[in-house]
C-alpha positions as CSV (number, residue, x, y, z in Angstrom):
1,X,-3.8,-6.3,82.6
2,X,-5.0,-9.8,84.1
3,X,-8.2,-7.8,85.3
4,X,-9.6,-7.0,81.9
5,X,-8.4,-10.0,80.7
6,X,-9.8,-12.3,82.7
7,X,-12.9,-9.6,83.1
8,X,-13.1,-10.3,78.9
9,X,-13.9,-14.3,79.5
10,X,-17.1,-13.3,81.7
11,X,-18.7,-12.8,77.8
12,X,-20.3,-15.9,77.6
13,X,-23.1,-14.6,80.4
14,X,-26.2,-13.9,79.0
15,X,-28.6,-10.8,77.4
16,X,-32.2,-10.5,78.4
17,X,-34.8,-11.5,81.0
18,X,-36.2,-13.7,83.6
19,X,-39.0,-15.5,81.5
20,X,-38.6,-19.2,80.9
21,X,-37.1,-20.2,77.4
22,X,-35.7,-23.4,75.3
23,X,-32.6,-23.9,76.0
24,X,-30.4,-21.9,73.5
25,X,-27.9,-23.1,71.2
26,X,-24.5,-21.8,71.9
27,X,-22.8,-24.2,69.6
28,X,-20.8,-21.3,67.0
29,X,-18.3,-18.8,67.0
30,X,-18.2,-15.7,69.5
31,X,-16.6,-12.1,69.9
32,X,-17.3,-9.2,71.9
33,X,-15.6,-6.8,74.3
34,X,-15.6,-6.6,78.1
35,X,-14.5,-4.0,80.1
36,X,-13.2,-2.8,83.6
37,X,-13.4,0.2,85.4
38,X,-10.0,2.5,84.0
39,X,-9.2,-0.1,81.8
40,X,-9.3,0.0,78.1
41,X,-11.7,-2.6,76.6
42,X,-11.1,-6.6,75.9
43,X,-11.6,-8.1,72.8
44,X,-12.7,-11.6,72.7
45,X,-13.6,-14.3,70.7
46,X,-14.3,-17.9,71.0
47,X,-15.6,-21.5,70.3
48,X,-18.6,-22.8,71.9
49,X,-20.3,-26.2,72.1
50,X,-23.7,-27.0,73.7
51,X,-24.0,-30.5,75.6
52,X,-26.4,-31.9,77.1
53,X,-29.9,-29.3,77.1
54,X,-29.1,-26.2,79.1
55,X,-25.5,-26.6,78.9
56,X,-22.2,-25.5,77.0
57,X,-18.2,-26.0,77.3
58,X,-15.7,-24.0,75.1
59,X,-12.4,-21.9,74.8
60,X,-12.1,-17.8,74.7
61,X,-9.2,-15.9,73.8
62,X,-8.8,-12.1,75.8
63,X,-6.5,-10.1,73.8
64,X,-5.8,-7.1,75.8
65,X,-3.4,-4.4,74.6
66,X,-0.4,-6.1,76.7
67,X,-1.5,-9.7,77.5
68,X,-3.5,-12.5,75.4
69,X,-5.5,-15.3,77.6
70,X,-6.4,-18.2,76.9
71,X,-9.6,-19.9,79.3
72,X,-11.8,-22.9,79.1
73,X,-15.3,-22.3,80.4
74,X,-18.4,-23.9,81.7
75,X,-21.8,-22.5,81.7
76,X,-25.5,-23.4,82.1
77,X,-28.4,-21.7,81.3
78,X,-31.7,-21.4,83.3
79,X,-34.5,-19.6,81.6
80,X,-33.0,-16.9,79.7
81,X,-30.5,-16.5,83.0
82,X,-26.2,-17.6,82.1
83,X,-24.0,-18.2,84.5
84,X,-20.3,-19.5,83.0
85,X,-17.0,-20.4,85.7
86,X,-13.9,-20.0,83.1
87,X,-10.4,-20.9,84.2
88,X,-7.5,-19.0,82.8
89,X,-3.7,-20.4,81.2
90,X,-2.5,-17.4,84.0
91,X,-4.1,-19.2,87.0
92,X,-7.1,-16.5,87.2
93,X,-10.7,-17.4,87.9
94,X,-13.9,-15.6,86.5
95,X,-17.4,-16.0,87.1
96,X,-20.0,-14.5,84.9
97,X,-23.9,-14.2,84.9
98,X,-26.1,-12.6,82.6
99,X,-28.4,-13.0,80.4
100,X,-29.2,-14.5,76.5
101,X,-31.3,-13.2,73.8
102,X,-31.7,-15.7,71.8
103,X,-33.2,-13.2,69.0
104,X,-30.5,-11.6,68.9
105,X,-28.0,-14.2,69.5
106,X,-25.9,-12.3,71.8
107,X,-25.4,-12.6,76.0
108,X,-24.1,-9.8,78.0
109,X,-24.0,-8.6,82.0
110,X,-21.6,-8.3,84.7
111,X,-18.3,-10.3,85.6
112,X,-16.5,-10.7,88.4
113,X,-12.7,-12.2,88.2
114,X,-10.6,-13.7,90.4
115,X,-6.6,-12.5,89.8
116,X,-4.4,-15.4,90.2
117,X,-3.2,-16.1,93.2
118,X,0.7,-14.8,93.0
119,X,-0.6,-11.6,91.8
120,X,-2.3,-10.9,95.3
121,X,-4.5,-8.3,93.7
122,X,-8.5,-8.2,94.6
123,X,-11.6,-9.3,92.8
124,X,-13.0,-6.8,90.4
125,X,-16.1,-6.8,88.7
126,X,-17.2,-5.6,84.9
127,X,-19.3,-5.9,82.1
128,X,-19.3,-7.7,79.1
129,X,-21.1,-8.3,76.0
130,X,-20.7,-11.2,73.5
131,X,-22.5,-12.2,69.8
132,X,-22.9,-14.9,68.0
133,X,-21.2,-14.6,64.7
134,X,-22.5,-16.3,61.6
135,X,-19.7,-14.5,59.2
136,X,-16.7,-16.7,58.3
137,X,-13.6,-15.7,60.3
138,X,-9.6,-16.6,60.0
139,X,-8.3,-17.6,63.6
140,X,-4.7,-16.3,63.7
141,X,-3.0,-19.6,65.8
142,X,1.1,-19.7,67.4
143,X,3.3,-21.7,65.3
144,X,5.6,-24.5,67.3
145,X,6.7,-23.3,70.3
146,X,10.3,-22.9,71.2
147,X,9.7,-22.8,75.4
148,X,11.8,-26.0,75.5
149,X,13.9,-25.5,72.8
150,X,15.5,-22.7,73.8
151,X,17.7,-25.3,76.2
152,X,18.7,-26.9,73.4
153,X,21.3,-24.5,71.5
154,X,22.6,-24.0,75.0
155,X,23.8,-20.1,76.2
156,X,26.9,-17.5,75.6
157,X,27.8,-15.4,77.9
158,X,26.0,-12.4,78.6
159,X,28.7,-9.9,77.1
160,X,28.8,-11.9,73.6
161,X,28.8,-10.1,70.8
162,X,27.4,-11.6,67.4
163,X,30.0,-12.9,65.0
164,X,30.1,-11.5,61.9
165,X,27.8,-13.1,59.2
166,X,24.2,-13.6,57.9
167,X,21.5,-14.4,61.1
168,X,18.6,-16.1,61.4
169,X,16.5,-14.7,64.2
170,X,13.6,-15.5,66.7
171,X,11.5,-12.4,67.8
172,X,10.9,-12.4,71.3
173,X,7.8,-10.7,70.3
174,X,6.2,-9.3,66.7
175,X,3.1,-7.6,64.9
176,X,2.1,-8.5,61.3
177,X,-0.2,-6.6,59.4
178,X,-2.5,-9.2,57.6
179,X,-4.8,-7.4,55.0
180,X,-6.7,-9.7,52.3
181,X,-7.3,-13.7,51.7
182,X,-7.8,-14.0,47.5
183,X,-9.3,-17.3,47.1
184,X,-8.6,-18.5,43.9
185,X,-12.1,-20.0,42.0
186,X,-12.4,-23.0,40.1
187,X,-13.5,-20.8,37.1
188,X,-9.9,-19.0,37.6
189,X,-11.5,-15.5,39.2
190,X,-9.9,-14.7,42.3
191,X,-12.1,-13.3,45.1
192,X,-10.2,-11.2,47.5
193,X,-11.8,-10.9,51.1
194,X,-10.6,-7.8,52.9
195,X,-9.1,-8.3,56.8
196,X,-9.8,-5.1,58.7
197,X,-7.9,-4.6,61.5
198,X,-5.9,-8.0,61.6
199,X,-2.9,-7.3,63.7
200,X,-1.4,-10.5,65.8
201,X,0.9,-9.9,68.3
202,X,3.0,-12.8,68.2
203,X,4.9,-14.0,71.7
204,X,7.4,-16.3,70.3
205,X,7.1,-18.6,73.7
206,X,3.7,-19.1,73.7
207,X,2.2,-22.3,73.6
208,X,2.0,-23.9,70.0
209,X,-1.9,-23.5,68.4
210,X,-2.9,-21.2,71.2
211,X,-5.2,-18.5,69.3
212,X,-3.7,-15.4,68.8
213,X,-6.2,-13.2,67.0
214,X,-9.6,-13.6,65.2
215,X,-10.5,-11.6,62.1
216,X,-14.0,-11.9,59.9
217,X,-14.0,-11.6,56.8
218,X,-17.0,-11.9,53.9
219,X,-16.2,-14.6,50.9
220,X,-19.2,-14.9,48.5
221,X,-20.7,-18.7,47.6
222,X,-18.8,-20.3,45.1
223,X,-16.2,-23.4,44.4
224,X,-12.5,-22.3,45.8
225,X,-8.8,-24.4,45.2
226,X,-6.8,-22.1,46.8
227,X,-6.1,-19.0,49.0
228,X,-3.3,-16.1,49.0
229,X,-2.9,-14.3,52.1
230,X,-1.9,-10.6,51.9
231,X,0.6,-9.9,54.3
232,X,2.0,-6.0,54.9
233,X,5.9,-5.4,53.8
234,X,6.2,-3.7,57.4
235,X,7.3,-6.0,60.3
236,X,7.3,-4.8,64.3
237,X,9.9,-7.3,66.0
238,X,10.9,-6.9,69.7
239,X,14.3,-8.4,70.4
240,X,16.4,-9.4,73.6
241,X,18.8,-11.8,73.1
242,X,21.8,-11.0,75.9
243,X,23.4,-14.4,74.7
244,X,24.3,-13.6,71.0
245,X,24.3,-9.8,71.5
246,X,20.8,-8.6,69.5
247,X,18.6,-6.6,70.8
248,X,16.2,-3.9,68.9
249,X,16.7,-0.3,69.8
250,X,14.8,2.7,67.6
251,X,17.4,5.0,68.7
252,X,19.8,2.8,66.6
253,X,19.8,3.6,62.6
254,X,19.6,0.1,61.9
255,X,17.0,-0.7,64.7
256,X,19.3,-3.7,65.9
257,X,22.0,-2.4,68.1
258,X,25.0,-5.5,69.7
259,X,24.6,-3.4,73.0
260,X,21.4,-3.3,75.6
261,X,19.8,-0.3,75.3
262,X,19.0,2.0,78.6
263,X,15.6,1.1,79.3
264,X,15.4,-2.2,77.3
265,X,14.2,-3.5,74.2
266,X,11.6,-2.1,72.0
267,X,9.6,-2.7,69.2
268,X,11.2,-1.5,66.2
269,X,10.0,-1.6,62.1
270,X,11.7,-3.0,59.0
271,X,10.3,-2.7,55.7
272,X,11.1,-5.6,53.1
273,X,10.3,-5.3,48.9
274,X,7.4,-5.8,47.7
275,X,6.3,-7.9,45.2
276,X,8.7,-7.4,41.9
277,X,9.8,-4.5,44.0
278,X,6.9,-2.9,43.7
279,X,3.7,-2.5,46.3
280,X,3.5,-3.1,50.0
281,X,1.6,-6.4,50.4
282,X,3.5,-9.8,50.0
283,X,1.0,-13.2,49.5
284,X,1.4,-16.2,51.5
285,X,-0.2,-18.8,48.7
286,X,-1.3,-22.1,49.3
287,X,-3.1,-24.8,47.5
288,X,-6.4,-26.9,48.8
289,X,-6.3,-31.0,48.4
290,X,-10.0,-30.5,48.4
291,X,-12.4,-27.6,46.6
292,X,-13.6,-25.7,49.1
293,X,-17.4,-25.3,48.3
294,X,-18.8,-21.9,50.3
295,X,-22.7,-22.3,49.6
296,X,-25.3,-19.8,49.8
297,X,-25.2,-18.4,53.5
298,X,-22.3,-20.7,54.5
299,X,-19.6,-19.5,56.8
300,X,-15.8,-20.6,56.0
301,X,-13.3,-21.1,59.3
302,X,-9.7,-20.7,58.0
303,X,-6.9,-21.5,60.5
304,X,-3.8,-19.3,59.8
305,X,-0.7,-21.1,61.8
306,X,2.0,-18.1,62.3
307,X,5.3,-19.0,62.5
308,X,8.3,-16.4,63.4
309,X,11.2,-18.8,64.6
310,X,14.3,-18.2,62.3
311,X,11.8,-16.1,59.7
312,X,13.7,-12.8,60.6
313,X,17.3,-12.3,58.8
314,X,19.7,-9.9,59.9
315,X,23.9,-9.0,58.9
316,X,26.3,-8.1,61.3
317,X,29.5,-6.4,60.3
318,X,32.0,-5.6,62.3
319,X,29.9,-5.6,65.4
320,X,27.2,-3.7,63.7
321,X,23.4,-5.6,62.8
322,X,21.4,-4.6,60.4
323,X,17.9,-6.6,59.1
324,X,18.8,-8.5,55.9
325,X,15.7,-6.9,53.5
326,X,17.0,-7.7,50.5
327,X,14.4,-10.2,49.2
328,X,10.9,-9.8,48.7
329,X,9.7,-12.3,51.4
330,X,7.6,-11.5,54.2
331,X,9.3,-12.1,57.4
332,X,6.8,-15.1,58.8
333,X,5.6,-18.2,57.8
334,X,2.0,-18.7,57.5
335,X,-0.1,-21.6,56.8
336,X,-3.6,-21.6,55.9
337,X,-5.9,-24.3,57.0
338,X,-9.5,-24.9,56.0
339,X,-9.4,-29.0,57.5
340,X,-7.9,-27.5,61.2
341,X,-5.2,-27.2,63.3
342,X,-3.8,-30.3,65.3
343,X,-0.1,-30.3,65.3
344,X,3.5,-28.3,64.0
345,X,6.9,-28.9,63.8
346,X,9.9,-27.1,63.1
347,X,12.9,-29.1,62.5
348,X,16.3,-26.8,62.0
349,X,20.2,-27.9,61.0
350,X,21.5,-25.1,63.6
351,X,19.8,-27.2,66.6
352,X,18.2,-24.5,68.1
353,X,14.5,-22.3,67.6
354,X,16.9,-19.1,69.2
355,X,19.0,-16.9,66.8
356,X,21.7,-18.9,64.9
357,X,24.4,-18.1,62.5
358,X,23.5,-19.4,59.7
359,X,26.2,-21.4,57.2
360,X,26.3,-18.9,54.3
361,X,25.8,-15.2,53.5
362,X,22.1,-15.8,51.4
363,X,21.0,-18.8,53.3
364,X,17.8,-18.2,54.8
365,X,17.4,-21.5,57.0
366,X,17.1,-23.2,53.3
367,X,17.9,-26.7,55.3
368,X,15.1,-26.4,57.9
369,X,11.6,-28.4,57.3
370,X,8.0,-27.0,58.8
371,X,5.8,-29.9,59.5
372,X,1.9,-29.1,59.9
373,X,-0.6,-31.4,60.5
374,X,-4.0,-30.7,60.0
375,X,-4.9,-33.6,62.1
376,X,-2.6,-35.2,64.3
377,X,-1.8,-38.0,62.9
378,X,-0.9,-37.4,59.7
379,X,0.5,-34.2,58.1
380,X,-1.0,-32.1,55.4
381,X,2.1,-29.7,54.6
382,X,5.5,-29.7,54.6
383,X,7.9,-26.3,53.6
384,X,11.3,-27.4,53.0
385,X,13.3,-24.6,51.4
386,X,14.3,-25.3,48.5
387,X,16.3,-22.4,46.6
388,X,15.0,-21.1,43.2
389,X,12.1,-24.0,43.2
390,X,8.8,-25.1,44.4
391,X,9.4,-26.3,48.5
392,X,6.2,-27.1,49.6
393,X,4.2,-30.1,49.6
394,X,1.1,-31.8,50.7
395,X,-1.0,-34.9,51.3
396,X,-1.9,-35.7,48.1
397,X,-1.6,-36.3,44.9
398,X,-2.0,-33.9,42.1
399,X,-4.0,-36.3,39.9
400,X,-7.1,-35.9,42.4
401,X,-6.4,-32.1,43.9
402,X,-8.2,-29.5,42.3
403,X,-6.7,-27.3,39.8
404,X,-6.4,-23.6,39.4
405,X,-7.0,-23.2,35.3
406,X,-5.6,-20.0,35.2
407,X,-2.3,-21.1,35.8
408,X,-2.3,-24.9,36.0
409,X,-1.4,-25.3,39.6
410,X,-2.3,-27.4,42.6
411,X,-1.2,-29.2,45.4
412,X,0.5,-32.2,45.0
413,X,3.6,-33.9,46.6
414,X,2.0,-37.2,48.0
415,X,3.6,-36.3,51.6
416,X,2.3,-38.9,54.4
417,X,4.1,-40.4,57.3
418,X,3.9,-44.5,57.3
419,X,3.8,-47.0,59.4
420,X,7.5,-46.8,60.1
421,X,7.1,-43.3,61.5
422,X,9.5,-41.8,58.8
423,X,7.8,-39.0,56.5
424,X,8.5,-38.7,52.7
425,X,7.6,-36.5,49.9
426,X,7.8,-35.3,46.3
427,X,8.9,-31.8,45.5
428,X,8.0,-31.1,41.7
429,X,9.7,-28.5,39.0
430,X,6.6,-26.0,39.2
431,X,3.4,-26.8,40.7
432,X,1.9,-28.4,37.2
433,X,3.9,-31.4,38.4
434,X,4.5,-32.5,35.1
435,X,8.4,-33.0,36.4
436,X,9.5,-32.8,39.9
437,X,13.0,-32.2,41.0
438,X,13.8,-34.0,44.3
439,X,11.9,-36.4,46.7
440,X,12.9,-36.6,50.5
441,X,12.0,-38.4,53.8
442,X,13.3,-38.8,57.4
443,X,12.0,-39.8,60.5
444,X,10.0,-37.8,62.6
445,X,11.8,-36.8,66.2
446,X,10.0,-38.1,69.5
447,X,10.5,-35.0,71.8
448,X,12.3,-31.8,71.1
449,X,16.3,-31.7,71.1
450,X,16.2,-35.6,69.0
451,X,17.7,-35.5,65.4
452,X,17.1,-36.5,62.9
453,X,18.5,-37.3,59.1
454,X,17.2,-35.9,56.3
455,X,17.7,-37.3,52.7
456,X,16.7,-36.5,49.8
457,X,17.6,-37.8,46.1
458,X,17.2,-35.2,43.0
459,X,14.9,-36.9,40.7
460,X,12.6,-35.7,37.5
461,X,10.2,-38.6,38.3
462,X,9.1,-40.1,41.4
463,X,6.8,-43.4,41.8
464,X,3.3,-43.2,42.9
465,X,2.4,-44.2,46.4
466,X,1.3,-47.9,46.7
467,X,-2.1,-47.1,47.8
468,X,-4.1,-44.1,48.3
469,X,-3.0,-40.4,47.5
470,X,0.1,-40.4,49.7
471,X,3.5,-41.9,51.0
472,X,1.7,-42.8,54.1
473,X,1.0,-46.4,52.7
474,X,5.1,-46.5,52.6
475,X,7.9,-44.4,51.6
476,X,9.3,-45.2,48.2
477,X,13.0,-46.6,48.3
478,X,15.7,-43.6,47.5
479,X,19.2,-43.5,46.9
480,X,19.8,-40.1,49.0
481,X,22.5,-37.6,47.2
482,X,21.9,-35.4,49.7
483,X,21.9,-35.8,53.7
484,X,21.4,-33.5,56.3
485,X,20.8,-33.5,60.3
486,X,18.0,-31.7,61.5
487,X,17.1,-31.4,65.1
488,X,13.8,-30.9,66.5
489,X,13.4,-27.1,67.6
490,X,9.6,-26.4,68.3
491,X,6.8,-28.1,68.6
């Protein structure tokens, strides 16, 4: 599936004629299809950025029905005439021409790809047809990668079978059903967007912040604080996991069976409760340290960061697994960004991103911290589980982050990272933060498989940073009561 992929990232080429025009700006978002002969259409969609007059770099993303690609691309435009070289994550090469109508704002001709070389397959040629979108869009991006990490848990033998307890899982692969974004107002409405057709497929060892999916959606001008995103009760996991003894099977009542199928793993469904046990659409809520002002016309870019390493639970009895759905909690992490995407980290107790016993029969990895960072050099959330309480936290403080007045909440949690390198935050009783319950630091790991300590100390107040809205200008003192080793997992 290389061929259409790599057939998809021609789309930049161009729409029109010969006659001589300005030079067009392809600064913007992009998405369109290409196609191959016998091949089922590509979807793809992309960032763009005009340089110097006449010319453009950027990124697509190919999302064929069993492959995802991720290229870079060059292209220069002469008169209304495109021509754009991409090179491709799988080693493929694709050369496009075509032409732009700048009218319309779309480009479209003819491709011709290049396989990559160990695939030994010829060139092929197709068409292709991109536009320029001026609606806002969410851009579906991989969590922390686990390629490394998987070393660091080491291996079983390939006839283990999983001890009996409560699992914490990795999908080898997965498909989440995303359907809405309510963005809560300032006046305390909530706007709900729909998402049409907003299925990632999630490949747990893909690279971390590689796009996975784009989906538009159509929010109306106003002044926003937050955003909920509907996610479907229904998970699709594929699992292989010779070393622990998991693997999925639809012929087996559970869906997990401790044996390999004939044939291999398949995708298989779950179904966990809705919300109040009732509905089949779970929110994923988080708070803005900013208001998000969405003017007349404007366009909104909202980075989702999913996250599938240990979100998957599952029992095992006696030899026999079965997927834990007794809580109304989607099976993913998801993190909604409207400042960007430049860095995540998952930092686990078990010391590895694979599939882990965990320590108890309810824990849910509730030792485990998520580290995002909107920019890389400082980070903007933290979820640390915390059971029966508020575990999030971002980099702020509640006294200047906008507030939800239907409800009174906001982010808060003054997280920051200082000088030392060690991170610190506040965790509060609800998100009023009129009383908090516990603040926490630890130092942040150099390179995946270092530990690191985590301490926190249960507290109903907790001092404001030095400077600024956040720890960053230095971590206050603590006198930890509780302690834990984490190891660096994904990243």
């Amino acid at each position: 599936m290389v061929r259409a992929v790599l057939v998809a990232i021609v789309a930049l080429a161009s729409v029109g004629g010969e006659a001589a025009v300005a030079p067009y700006d392809f600064t913007g978002h992009w998405t369109g299809t290409a196609k191959t002969p016998r091949k089922p259409p590509v979807t793809i969609s992309g960032d763009l950025t005009a340089g110097m007059p006449g010319a453009f770099t950027g990124v697509l993303t190919l999302v064929a029905p069993d492959e995802t690609t991720h290229c870079t691309v060059d292209g220069r435009q002469h008169g209304r005439r495109v021509t754009i070289a991409a090179s491709c994550d799988n080693g493929g090469r694709v050369r496009f021409k075509g032409f732009v109508d700048a009218a319309k704002s779309t480009v479209a001709g003819g491709i011709v790809w290049t396989p990559p070389p160990q695939r030994h397959k010829p060139r092929k040629h197709g068409t292709f047809r991109l536009g320029k979108q001026n609606a806002s869009h969410a851009r579906i991006l991989h969590g922390p990668s686990d390629a490394a990490a998987a070393m660091v848990g080491g291996f079983a033998s390939a006839s283990a079978m999983p001890a009996d307890g409560h699992w914490a899982l990795s999908p080898d692969q997965s498909r989440v059903t995303l359907t809405s974004l309510a963005f809560q107002g300032s006046d305390g409405n909530v706007t709900t967007a729909e998402l049409t057709n907003c299925v990632p497929t999630y490949v747990r060892d893909a690279a971390a912040l590689t796009s996975i999916l784009d989906c538009p959606f159509d929010v109306p001008p106003g002044t926003y604080v937050g955003v909920g995103v509907g996610v479907r009760t229904t998970f699709d996991v594929m699992l292989t996991d010779a070393a622990n003894g998991f693997f999925t099977d639809p012929a087996s009542p559970t869906g997990l069976s401790t044996t390999a199928p004939a044939g291999g793993s398949q995708f298989v469904s779950f179904v966990v409760p809705g919300p109040g046990g009732q509905g089949d659409v779970l929110t994923s809520q988080t708070f803005f340290t900013t208001p998000l002002v969405v003017s007349a016309g404007g366009t909104v870019t909202l980075d989702i960061v999913e996250d599938m390493i240990h979100t998957v639970f599952a029992n095992v009895s006696g030899a026999a697994a079965s997927f834990d759905t007794s809580l109304p909690l989607p099976a993913v992490q998801l993190i909604p960004s409207v400042t960007g995407a430049g860095r995540v980290e998952f930092y686990s107790p078990t010391g590895t991103a694979l599939d882990a016993l965990m320590p108890g029969p309810t824990d849910d990895e509730s030792g485990s911290v998520r580290v995002f960072y909107a920019d890389p050099s400082q980070p903007a959330y933290v979820f640390s589980p915390v059971p029966g309480g508020p575990s999030q936290a971002w980099n702020v403080s509640p006294a200047s982050s906008p507030v939800n007045p239907a409800n009174g909440f906001r982010a808060g949690g003054y997280l920051g990272l200082d000088a030392s390198g060690v991170l610190c935050w506040a965790l509060p009783a609800d998100y009023t933060y009129a009383q908090y319950s516990a603040i926490c630091e630890m130092s942040v790991a150099a390179a995946i498989g270092d530990s690191t300590t985590l301490s926190c100390q249960h507290v109903t107040s907790v001092p404001a940073p030095i400077s600024g809205d956040t720890y960053a200008s230095g971590c206050p003192t603590i006198t930890p009561d509780v302690q834990r080793t984490l190891t660096l997992v994904a990243r």
